[in-house]
KEDREN-355020 format. One record per residue (C-alpha): x, y, z; chain. Coordinates in nm, 2 decimals. Layout:
N
     c1     c2     c3 chain
      X      Y      Z     A
...
This chain:
328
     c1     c2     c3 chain
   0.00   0.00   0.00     A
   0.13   0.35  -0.11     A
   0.10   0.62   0.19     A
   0.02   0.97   0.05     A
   0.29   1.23   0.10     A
   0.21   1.54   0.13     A
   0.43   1.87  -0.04     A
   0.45   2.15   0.14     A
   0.51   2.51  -0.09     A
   0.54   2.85  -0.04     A
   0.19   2.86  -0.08     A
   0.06   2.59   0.15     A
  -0.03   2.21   0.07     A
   0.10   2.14  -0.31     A
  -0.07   1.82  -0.32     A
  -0.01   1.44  -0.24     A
   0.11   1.10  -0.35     A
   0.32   1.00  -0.63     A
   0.10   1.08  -0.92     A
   0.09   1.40  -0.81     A
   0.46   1.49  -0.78     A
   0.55   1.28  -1.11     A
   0.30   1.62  -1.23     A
   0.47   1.83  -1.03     A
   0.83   1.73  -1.18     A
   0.70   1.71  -1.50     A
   0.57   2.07  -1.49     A
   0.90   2.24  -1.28     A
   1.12   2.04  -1.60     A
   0.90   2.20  -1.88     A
   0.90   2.57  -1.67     A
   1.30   2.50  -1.67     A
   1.37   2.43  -2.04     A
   1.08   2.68  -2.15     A
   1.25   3.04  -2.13     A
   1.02   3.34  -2.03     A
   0.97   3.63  -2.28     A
   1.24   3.81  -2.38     A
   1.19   4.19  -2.37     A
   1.40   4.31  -2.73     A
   1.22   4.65  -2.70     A
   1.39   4.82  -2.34     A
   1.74   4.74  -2.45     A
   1.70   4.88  -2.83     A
   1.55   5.18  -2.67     A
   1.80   5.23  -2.39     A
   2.07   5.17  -2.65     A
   1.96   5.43  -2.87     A
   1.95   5.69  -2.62     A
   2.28   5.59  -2.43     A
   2.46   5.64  -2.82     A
   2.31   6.02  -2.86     A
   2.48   6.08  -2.51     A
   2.82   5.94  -2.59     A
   2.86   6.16  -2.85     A
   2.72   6.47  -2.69     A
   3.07   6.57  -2.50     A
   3.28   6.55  -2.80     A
   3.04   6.69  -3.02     A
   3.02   7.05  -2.75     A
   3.42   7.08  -2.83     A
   3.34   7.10  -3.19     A
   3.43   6.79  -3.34     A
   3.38   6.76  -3.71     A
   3.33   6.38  -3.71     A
   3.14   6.40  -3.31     A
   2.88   6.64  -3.44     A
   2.79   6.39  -3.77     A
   2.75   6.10  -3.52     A
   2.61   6.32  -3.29     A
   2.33   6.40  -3.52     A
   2.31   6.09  -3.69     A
   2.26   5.94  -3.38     A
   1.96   6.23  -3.25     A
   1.79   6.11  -3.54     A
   1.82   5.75  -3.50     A
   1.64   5.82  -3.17     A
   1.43   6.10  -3.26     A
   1.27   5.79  -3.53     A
   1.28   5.50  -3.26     A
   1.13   5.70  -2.92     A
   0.76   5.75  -3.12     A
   0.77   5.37  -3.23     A
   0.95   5.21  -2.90     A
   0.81   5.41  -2.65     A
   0.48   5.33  -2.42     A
   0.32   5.59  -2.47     A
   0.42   5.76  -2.80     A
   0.14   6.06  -2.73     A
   0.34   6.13  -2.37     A
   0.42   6.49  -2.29     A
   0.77   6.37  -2.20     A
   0.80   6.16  -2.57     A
   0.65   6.48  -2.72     A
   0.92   6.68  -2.52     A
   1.22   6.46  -2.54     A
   1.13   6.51  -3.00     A
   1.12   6.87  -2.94     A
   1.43   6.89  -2.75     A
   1.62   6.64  -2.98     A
   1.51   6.83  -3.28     A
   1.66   7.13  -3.16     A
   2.00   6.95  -3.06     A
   2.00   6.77  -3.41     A
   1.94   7.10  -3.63     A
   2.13   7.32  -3.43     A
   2.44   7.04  -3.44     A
   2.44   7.14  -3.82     A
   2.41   7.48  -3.84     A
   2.77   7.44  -3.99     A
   2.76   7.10  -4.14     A
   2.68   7.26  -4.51     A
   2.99   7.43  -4.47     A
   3.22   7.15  -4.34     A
   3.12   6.98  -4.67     A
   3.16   7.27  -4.87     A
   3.50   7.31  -4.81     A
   3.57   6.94  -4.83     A
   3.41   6.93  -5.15     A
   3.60   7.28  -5.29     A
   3.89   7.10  -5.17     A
   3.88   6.85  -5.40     A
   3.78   7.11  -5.66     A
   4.16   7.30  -5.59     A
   4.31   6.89  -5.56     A
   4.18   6.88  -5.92     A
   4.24   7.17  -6.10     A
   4.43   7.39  -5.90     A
   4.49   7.66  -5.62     A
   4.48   8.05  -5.86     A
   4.45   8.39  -5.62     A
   4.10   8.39  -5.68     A
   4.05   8.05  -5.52     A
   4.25   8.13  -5.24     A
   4.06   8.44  -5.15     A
   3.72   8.24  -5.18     A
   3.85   7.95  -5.00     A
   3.97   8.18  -4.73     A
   3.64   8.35  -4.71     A
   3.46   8.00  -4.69     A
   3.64   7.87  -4.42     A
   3.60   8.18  -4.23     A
   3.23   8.12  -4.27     A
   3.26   7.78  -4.15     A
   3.48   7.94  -3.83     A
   3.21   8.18  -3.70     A
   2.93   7.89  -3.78     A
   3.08   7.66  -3.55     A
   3.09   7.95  -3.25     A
   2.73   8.04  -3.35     A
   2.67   7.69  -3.31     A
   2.90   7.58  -3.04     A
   2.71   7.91  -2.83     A
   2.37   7.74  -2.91     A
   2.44   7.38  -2.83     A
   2.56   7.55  -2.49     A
   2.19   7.67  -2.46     A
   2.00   7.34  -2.51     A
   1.80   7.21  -2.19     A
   2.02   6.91  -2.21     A
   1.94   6.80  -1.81     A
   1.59   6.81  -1.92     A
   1.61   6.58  -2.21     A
   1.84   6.35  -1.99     A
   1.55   6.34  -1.77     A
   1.26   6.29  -1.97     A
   1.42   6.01  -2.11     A
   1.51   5.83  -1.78     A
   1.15   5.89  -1.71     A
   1.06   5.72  -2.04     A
   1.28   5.39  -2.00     A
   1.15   5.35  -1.64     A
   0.77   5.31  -1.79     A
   0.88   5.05  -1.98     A
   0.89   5.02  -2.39     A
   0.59   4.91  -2.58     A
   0.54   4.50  -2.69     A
   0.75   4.34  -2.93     A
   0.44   4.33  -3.15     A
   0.28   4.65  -3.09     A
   0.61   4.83  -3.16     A
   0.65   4.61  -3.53     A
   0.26   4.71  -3.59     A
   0.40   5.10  -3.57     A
   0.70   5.04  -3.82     A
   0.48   4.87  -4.06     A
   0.25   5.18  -4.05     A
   0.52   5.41  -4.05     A
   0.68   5.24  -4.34     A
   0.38   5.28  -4.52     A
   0.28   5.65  -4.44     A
   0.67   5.75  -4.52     A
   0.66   5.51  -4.82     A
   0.38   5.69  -4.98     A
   0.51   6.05  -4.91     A
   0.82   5.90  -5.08     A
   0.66   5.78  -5.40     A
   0.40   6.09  -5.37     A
   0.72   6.33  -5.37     A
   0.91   6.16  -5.67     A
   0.56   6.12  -5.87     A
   0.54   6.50  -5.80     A
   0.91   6.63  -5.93     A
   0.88   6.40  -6.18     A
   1.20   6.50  -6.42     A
   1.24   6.79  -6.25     A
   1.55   6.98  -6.04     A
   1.43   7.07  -5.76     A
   1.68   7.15  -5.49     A
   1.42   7.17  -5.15     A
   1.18   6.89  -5.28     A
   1.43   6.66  -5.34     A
   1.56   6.72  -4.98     A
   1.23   6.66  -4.87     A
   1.26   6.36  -5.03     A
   1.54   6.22  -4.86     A
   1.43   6.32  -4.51     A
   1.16   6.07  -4.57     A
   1.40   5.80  -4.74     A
   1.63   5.85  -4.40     A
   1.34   5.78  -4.17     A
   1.26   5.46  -4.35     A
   1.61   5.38  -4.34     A
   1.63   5.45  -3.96     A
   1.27   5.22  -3.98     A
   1.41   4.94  -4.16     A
   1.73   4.88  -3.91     A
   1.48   4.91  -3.56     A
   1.30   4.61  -3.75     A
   1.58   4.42  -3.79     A
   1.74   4.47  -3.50     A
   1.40   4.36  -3.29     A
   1.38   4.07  -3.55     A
   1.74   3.97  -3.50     A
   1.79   3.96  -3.90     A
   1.97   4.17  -4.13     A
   1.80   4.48  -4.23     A
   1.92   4.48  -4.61     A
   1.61   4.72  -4.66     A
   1.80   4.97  -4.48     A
   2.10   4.96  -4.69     A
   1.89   5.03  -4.98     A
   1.78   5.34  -4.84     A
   2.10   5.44  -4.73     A
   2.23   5.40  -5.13     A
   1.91   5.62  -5.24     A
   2.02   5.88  -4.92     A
   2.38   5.91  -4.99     A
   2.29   6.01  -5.32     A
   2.02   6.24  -5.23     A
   2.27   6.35  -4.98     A
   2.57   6.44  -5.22     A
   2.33   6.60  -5.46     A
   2.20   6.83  -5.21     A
   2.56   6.95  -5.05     A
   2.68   7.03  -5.42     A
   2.37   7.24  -5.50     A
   2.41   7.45  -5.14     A
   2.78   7.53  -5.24     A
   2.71   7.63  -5.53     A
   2.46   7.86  -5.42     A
   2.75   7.99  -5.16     A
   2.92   8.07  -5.49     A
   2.65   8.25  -5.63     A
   2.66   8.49  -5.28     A
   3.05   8.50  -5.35     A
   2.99   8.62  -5.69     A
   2.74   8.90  -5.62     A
   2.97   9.03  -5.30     A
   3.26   9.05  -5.45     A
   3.09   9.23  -5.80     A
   2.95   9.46  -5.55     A
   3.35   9.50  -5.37     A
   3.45   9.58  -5.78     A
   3.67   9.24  -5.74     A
   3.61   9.12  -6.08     A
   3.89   8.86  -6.09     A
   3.70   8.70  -5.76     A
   3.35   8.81  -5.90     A
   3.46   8.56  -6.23     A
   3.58   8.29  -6.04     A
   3.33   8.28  -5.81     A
   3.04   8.27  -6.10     A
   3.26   8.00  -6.28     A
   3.26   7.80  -5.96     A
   2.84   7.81  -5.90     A
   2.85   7.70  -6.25     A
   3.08   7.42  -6.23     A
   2.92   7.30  -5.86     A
   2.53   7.37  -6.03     A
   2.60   7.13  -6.32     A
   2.77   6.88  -6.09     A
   2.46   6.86  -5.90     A
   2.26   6.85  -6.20     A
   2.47   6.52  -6.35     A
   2.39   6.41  -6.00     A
   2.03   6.44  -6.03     A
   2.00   6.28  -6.43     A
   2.26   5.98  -6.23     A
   1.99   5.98  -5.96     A
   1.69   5.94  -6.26     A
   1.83   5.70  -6.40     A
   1.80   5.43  -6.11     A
   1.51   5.51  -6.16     A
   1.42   5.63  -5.81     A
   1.05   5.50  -5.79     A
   1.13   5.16  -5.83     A
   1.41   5.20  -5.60     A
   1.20   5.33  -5.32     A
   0.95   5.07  -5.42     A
   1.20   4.77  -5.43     A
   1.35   4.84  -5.09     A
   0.97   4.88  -4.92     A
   0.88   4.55  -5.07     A
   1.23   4.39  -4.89     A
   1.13   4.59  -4.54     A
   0.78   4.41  -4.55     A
   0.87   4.10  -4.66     A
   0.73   3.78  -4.42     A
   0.93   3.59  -4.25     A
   0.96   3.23  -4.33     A
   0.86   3.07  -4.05     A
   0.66   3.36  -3.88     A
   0.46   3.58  -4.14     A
   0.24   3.73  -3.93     A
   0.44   3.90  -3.70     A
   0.65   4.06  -4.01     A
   0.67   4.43  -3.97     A
């Protein structure tokens, strides 16, 4: 004859006899080999705001290469807080984009002209250093010299402490659900994916300096889109390297057009200063930068850039093999 035995718990009585604890082992093996959830969604979020933070110090000291990552990375997060956060609608969200809007445009109030002189740079490597480009490539670096005090003054200004503390207050709520958060990218990629294709239906063949940088705002949110998917999925994001191709271009476009348009300034300056020598060069340089940026845009046509956009949205919403329905 078997004698009950009884198991005692944290919570009282557990139960009795050996059928019951054969269960009971059965159960405490399955709870041992079955991990609990895994949250993917804190650490992303955590991650994202730690990076903007590392950069900040270097960045403040004026930091060519600081300020790009800087920025690059306040956008990164200025994409992922709306679609990782609990509550996307929260005055401290809505805050913390305010505040990282401001720190991300007013890191590049002299990032046109970093590029600028990189790019003229290359222009004197090329075809060489004459008085005239001297004068004008002294006058553009001194433009980039009281840009970055303007906007070293400015960063100085930002309510830094506060951001920092909005977004401690954020990551204590908690982030949203690992399927919440991949129902938002899949919305965003389609609101952002039809302002893309609305914008290049729009322009059509045409030049357009502004709307094409419209344009790649909205290609560099998809991209920033495309690598928070993959990195909750665990997969490569290869959807975000397509938009990064489409952005860089967009990107290089854009910088060429702005300096020749500084040219163009140059020009009418130093007509009005009766410098004609500079006044010549300078015109000869708006037009050799405006064409540039023109090849640039037939280069960028010739993709073409609707199917482009369209290809790499079909790759961010594809299914996954084995899980289709949780594909973002």
């Amino acid at each position: 004859m078997i004698v009950p035995v009884c198991a005692a718990g944290p919570f009282g009585v557990l139960g009795s006899g050996p059928v019951f604890d054969q269960r009971r082992a059965s159960a405490e093996e399955s709870a041992a080999v079955t991990p609990p959830p895994v949250d993917r969604v804190t650490p992303l979020l955590q991650q994202r705001i730690k990076v903007v933070f590392r950069r900040l110090p270097k960045a403040l000291s004026g930091g060519e290469e600081d300020l790009h990552q800087m920025r690059v990375a306040g956008r990164r997060l200025r994409v992922a807080l709306p679609l990782l956060a609990r509550k996307p609608a929260g005055k401290r969200v809505r805050r913390g984009l305010r505040a990282l809007r401001r720190l991300t445009r007013t890191g590049g109030l002299s990032r046109d002209l970093d590029v600028g002189v990189a790019l003229f740079e290359e222009e004197i490597a090329r075809a060489g250093l004459t008085p005239e480009r001297r004068v004008l490539r002294g006058r553009l670096k001194a433009a980039r010299t009281r840009s970055r005090a303007r906007m070293a003054e400015a960063l100085l200004d930002l309510e830094i402490a506060r951001l920092r503390r909005d977004l401690r207050k954020v990551l204590r709520r908690g982030a949203e659900g690992f399927f919440a958060v991949l129902r938002r990218i899949r919305e965003m990629r389609d609101a952002q994916g039809a302002e893309a294709l609305a914008i290049i239906a729009g322009l059509g063949d045409r030049f357009d300096p502004a709307e094409l940088h419209r344009l790649r705002r909205r290609v560099r949110r998809l991209r920033y889109a495309a690598e928070l998917s993959g990195a909750l999925k665990g997969q490569p994001a290869p959807a975000a390297d397509e938009f990064r191709a489409l952005q860089d271009r967009l990107g290089t476009l854009h910088d060429t057009y702005v300096l020749s348009e500084w040219f163009a300034r140059q020009a009418l300056t130093a007509g009005a200063r009766a410098q004609a020598g500079v006044a010549a060069e300078a015109t000869a340089l708006r037009d050799h930068f405006l064409e540039t940026s023109r090849r640039q845009h037939r280069e960028f046509l010739a993709l073409p850039p609707a199917e482009a956009v369209t290809r790499a949205l079909t790759t961010m919403g594809q299914p996954r093999p084995a899980a289709s329905a949780t594909t973002a």
